[in-house]
C-alpha positions as CSV (number, residue, x, y, z in Angstrom):
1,X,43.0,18.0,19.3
2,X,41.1,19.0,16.3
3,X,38.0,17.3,14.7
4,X,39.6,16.2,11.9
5,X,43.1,14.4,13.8
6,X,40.0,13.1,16.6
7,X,38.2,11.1,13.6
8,X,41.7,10.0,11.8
9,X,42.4,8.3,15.1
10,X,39.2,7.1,15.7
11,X,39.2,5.2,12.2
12,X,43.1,4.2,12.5
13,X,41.8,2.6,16.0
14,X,38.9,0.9,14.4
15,X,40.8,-0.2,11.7
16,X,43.4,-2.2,14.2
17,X,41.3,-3.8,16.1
18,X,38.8,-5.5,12.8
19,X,37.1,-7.9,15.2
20,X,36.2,-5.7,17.8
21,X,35.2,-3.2,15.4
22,X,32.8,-5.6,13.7
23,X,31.5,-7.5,17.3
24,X,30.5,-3.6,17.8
25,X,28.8,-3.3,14.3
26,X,27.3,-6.2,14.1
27,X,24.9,-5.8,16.3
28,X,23.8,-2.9,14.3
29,X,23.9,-4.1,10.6
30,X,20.8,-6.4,12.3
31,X,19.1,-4.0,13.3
32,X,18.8,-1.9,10.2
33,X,18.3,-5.2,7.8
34,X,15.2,-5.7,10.2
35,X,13.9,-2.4,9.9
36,X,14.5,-1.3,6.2
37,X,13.5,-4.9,5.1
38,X,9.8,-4.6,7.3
39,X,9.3,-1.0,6.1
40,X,9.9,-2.2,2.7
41,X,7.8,-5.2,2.6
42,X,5.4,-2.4,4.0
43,X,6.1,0.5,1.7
44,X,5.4,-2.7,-0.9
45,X,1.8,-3.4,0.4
46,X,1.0,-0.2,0.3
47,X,1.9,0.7,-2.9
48,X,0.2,-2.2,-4.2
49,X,-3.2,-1.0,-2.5
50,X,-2.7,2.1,-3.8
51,X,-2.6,0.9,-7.3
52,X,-5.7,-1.2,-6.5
53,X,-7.9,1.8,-5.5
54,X,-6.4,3.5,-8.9
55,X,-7.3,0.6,-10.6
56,X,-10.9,0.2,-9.4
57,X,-11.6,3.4,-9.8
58,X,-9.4,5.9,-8.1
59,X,-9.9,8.3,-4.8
60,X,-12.6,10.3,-6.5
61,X,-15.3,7.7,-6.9
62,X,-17.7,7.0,-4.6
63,X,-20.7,4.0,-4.5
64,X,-24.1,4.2,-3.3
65,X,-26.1,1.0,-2.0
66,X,-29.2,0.1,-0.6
67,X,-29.3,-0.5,3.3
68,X,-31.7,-1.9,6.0
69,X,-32.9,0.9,8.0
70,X,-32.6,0.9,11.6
71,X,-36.1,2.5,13.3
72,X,-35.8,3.1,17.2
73,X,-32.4,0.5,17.2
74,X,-34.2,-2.6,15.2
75,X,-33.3,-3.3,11.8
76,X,-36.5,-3.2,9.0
77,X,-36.1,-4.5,5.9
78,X,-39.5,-4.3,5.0
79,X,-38.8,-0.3,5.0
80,X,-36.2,-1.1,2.5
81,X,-36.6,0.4,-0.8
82,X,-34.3,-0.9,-3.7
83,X,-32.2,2.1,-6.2
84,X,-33.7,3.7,-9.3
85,X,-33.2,5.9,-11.9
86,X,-34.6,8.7,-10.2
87,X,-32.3,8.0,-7.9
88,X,-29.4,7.9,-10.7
89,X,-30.8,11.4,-12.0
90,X,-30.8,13.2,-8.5
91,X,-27.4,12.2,-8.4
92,X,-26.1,13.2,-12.1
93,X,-27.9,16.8,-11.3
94,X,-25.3,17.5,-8.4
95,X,-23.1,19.9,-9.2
96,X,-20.0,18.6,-7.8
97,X,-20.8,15.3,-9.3
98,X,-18.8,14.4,-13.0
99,X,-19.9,11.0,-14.0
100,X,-22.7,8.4,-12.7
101,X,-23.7,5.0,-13.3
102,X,-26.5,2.9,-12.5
103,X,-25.2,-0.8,-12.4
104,X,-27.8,-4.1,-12.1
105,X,-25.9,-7.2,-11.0
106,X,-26.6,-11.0,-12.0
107,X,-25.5,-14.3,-12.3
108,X,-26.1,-16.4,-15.5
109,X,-25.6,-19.0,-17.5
110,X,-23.5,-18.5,-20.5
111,X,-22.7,-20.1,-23.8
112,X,-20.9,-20.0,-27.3
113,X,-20.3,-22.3,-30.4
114,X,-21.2,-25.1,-28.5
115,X,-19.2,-25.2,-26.2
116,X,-19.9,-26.0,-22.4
117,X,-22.1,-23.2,-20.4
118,X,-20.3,-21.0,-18.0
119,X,-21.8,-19.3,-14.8
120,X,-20.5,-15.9,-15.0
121,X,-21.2,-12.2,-13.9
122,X,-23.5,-10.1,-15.9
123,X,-22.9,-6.4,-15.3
124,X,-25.9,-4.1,-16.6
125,X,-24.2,-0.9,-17.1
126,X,-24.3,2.6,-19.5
127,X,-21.7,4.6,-21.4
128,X,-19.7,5.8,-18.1
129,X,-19.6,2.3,-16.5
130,X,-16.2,1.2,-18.1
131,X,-15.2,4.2,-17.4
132,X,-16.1,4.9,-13.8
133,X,-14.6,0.9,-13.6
134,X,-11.2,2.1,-14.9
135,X,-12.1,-0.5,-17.4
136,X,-10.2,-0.2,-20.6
137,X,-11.3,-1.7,-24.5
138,X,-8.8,-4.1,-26.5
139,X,-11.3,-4.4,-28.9
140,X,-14.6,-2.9,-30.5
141,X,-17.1,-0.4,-29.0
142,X,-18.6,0.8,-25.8
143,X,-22.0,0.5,-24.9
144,X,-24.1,3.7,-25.6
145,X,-27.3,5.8,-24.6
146,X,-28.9,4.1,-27.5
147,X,-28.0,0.3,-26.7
148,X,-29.7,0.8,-23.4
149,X,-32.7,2.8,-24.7
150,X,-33.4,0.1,-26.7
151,X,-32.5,-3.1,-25.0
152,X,-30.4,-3.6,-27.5
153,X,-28.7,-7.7,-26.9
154,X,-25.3,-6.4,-26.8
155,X,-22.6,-7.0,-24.5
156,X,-18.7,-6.5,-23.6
157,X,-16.7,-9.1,-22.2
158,X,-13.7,-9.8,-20.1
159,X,-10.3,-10.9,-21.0
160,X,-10.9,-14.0,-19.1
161,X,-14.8,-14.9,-20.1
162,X,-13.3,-14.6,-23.6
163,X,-10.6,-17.0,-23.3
164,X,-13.8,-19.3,-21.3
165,X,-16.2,-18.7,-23.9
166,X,-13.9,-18.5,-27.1
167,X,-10.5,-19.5,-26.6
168,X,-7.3,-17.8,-26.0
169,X,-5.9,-15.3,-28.7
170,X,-9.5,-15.6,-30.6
171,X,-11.6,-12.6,-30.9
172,X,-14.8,-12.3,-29.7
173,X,-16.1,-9.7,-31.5
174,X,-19.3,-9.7,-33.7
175,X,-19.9,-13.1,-32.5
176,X,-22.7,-14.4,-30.5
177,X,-22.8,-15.9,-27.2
178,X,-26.4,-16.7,-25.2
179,X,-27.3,-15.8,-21.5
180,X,-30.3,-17.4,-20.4
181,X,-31.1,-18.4,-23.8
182,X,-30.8,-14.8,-24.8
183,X,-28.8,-14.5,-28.2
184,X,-26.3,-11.3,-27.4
185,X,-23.4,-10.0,-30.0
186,X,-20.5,-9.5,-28.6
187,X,-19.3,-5.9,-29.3
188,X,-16.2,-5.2,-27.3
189,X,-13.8,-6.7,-25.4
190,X,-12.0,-5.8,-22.6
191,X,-8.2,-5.0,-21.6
192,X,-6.5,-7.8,-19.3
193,X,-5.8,-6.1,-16.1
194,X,-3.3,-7.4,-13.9
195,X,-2.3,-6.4,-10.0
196,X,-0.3,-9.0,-8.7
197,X,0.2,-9.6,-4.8
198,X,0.9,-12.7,-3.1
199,X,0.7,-14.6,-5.9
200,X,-3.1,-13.6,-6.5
201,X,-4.4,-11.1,-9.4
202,X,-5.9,-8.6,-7.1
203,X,-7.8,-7.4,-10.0
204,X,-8.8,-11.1,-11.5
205,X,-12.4,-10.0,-11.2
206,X,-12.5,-7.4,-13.7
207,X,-11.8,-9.7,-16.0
208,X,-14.7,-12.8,-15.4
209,X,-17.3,-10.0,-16.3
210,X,-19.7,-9.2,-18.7
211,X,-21.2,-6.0,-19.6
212,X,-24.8,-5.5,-21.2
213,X,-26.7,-2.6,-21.2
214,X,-28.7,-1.6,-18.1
215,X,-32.0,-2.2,-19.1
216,X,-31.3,-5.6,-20.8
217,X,-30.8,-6.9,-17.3
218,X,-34.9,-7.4,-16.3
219,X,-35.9,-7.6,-19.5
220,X,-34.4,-10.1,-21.2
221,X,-32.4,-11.6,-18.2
222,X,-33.7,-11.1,-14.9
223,X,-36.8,-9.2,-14.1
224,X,-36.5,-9.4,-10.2
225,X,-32.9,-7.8,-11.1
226,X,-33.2,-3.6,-9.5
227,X,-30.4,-1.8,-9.1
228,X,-27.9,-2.6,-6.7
229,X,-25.4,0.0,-6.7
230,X,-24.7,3.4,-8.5
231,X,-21.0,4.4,-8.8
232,X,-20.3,8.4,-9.3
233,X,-17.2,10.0,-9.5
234,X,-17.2,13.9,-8.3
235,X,-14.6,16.7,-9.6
236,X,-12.3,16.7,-7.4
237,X,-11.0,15.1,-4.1
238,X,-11.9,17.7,-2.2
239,X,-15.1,17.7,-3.4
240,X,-16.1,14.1,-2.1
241,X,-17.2,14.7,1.7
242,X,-19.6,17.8,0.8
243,X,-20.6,15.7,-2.2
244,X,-21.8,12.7,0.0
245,X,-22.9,14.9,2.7
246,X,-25.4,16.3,0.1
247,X,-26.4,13.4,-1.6
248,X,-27.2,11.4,1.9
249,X,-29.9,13.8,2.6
250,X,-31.3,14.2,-0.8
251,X,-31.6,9.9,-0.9
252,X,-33.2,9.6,2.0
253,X,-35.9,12.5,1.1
254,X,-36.2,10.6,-2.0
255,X,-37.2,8.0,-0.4
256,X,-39.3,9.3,1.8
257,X,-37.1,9.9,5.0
258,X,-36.2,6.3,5.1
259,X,-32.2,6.3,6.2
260,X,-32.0,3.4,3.6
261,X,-29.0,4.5,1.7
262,X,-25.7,4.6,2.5
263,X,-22.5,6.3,0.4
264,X,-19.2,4.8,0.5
265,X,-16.0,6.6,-0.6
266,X,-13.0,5.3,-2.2
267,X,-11.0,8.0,-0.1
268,X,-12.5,6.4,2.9
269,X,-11.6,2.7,2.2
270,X,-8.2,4.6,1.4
271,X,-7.4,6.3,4.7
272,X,-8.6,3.1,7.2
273,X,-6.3,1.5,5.2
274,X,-3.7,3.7,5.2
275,X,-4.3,3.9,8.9
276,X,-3.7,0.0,9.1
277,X,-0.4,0.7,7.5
278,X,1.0,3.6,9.2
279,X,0.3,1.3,12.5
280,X,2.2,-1.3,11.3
281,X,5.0,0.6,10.0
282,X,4.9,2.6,13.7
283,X,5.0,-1.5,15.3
284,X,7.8,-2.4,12.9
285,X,10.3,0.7,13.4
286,X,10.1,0.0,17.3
287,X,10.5,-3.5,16.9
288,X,13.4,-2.4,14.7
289,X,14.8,0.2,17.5
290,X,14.9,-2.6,19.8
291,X,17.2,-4.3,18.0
292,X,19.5,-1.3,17.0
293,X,19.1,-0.5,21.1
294,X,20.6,-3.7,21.2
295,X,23.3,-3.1,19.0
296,X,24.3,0.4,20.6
297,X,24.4,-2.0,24.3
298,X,26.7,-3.9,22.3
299,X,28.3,-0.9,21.0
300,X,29.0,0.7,24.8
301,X,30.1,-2.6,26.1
302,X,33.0,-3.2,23.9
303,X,34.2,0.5,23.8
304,X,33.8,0.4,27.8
305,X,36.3,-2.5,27.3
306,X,38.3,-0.9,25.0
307,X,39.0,1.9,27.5
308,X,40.4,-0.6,29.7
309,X,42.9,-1.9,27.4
310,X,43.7,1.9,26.8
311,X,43.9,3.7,29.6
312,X,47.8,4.1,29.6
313,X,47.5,5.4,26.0
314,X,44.7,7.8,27.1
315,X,47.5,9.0,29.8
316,X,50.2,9.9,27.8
317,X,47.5,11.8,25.3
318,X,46.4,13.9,27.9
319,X,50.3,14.3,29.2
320,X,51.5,15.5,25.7
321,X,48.6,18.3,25.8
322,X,45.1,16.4,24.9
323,X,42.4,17.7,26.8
324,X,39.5,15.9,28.8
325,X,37.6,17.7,25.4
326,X,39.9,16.2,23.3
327,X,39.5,12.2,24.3
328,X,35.3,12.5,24.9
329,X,35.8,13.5,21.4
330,X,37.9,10.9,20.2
331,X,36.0,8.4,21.9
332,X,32.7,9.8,21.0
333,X,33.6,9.5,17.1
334,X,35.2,6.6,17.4
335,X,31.3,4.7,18.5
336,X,29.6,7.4,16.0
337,X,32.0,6.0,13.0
338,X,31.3,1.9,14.5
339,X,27.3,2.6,14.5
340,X,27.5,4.5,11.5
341,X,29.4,2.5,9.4
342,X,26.9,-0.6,10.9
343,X,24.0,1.7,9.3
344,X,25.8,1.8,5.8
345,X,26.9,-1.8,5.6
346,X,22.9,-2.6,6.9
347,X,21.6,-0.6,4.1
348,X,24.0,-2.1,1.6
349,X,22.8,-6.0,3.3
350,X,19.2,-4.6,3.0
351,X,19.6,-3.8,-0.8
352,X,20.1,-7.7,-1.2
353,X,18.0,-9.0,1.1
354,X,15.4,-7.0,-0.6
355,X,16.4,-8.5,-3.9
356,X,16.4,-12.5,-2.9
357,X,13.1,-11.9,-1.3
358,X,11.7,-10.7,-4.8
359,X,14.1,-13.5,-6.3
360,X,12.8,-16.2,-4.4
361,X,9.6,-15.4,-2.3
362,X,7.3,-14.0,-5.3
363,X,4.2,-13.3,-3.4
364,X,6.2,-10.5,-2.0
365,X,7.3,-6.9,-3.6
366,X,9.3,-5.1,-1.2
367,X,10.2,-1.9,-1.7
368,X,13.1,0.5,-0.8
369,X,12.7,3.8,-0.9
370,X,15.0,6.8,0.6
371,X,12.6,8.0,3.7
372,X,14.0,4.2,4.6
373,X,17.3,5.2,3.6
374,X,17.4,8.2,5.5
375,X,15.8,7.0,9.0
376,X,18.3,4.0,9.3
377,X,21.4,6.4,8.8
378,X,19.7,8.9,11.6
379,X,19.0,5.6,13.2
380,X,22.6,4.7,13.5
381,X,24.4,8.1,13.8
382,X,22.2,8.6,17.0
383,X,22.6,5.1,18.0
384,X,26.2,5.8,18.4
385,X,26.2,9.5,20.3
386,X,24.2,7.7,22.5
387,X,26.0,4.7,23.4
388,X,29.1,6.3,23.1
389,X,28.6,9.2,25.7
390,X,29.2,7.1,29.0
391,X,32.4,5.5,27.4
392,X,34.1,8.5,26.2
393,X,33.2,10.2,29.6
394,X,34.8,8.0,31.4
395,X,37.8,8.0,29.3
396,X,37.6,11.5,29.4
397,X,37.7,11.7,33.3
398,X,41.3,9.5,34.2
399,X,43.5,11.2,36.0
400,X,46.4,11.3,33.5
401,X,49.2,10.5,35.8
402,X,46.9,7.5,37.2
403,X,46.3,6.5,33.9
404,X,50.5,6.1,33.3
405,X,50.7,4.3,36.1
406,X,47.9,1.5,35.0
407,X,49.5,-1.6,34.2
């Protein structure tokens, strides 16, 4: 029997018996809605993260902070000796290194046109801080070389600390707001940025912060204020490990051998995470294959089954010619076409699950993409080779003039 007549009978067989042929499939359609929808909520996530490490300043950047150093296993943090600019200027003389900034953080009181006082975030930065930030202006200027050389009283605020401060839709800029008492004009503001997941703006506090120029911080706000942390971004991605390698050493020699530096990379926050996801889609997908090994049980059941109330057909078949060759393959297509055609309609059933989850559950963004696509078909074409083996062996192996006889 050729391929072609084998799958024309297989599908004319399927298509007479529509319950059994769905009892076989259903079991499959489950278990791809399971594992496309998971992989998608998933492949949602972690684009979303993605994004997020984009958005705070991408794979490139990397931030330096001060640490308690450990001598013979036991923390000191007398030892401890806080960031400075010489520290900032080793750091802009590396060659691999593109842009650095120094940033001093506070918290202050904060008022404008008489209107309550805030507590917000102050943020003394320079000219690269925005921009290291992946902060963006709607409005005005950036801070400059000569704004913090001069401790200028000028600052940039957030989308949200303008709405507190000033209203929605007003605009901030050239007016005056106090911190600590301190008059400051307003010379830019910033860009809303939005990152929605679960409901939440992942990227809510970009906008409740204001930006003043570095030196402003102790001496007009805070004079127990010292650096806390200094962002750099380096040329390239594959320039970050031999770029904090380097820069390590030459800390801790600039402060006198004391290990009280430490140098985290975006790329590193980026792989543990991606680490975290590649688990979880791993736990999914066999969660998943239980479910379609389920379905192919199901599968091998029914066509075991379906022998049995076909075993006088199979013995005419093989006495008008057919081969054992011919009804393994029948039989074999015959669960291929049931598990595949399970995979399709699952994909099809995924497609709208997918969309009443974004319809209705908005704290989620799943996300479909075709590597899912692609695994649940190979998912179910296998499924049915290898449930259907045993079945179409054993229809394969009656004894054709036993099989007439069967009543």
């Amino acid at each position: 029997m050729l391929l072609q007549e084998s799958i024309d009978v297989g599908i004319k067989e399927l298509w007479a018996n529509k319950a059994r042929s769905f009892l076989s499939v259903f079991g499959i359609i489950i278990g791809i809605i399971s594992l496309m929808v998971m992989m998608g909520i998933m492949a949602g996530i972690e684009r979303t993260w993605v994004k997020y490490v984009q958005e705070i300043g991408g794979i490139e950047k990397a931030t330096v902070s001060s640490v308690t150093p450990v001598v013979n296993g036991k923390p000191h943090p007398e030892l401890m000796k806080p960031l400075t600019l010489n520290d900032t200027a080793l750091i802009r003389r590396h060659p691999l290194v593109r842009l650095v900034s120094p940033e001093i953080v506070t918290y202050q009181t904060v008022t404008a046109q008489g209107r309550r006082p805030v507590f917000l975030k102050i943020v003394g930065g320079t000219r690269h801080t925005l921009t290291l930030n992946r902060q963006t202006l709607a409005a005005g200027r950036d801070l400059t070389d000569e704004d913090d050389a001069r401790f200028k009283s000028v600052c940039i605020l957030g989308a949200n600390v303008s709405d507190k401060l000033f209203g929605p839709h007003a605009s901030p800029v050239g007016k005056i707001i106090e911190i600590r008492g301190q008059s400051f004009k307003v010379i830019g503001l910033l860009k809303k940025n939005v990152l929605m997941q679960k409901g939440k703006n992942l990227l809510n506090f970009k906008n409740e912060v204001i930006y003043v120029p570095l030196a402003a911080v102790p001496r007009k706000l805070d004079p127990e204020e010292k650096i806390e942390q200094i962002h750099y971004l380096v040329r390239s991605r594959s320039h970050i490990a031999a770029a904090q390698k380097a820069l390590e050493q030459q800390l801790v020699r600039n402060h006198r051998g004391q290990a009280d530096v430490a140098i985290e990379t975006q790329e590193e926050r980026y792989l543990k995470s991606k680490k975290s996801f590649d688990t979880m889609k791993i736990s999914f997908s066999l969660i998943s294959g239980i479910s379609l090994v389920v379905g192919g049980i199901g599968i091998m059941n029914i066509m075991i089954a379906s022998i049995a109330q076909r075993v006088r057909e199979i013995g005419i078949r093989k006495a008008v010619g057919a081969t054992a060759r011919d009804i393994l393959a029948q039989f074999l297509i015959e669960t291929t076409v049931i598990s595949t055609l399970g995979g399709f309609f699952g994909i099809l059933l995924s497609f709208a699950a997918v969309f009443l989850i974004r319809l209705f559950m908005t704290t989620m963004d799943p996300v479909i993409d075709f590597k899912a696509v692609l695994l649940s078909m190979v998912f179910s074409f296998f499924v049915g080779i290898l449930f259907g083996i045993y079945p179409a062996i054993k229809a394969a192996e009656f004894d054709p003039i036993e099989a007439l006889r069967y009543q």
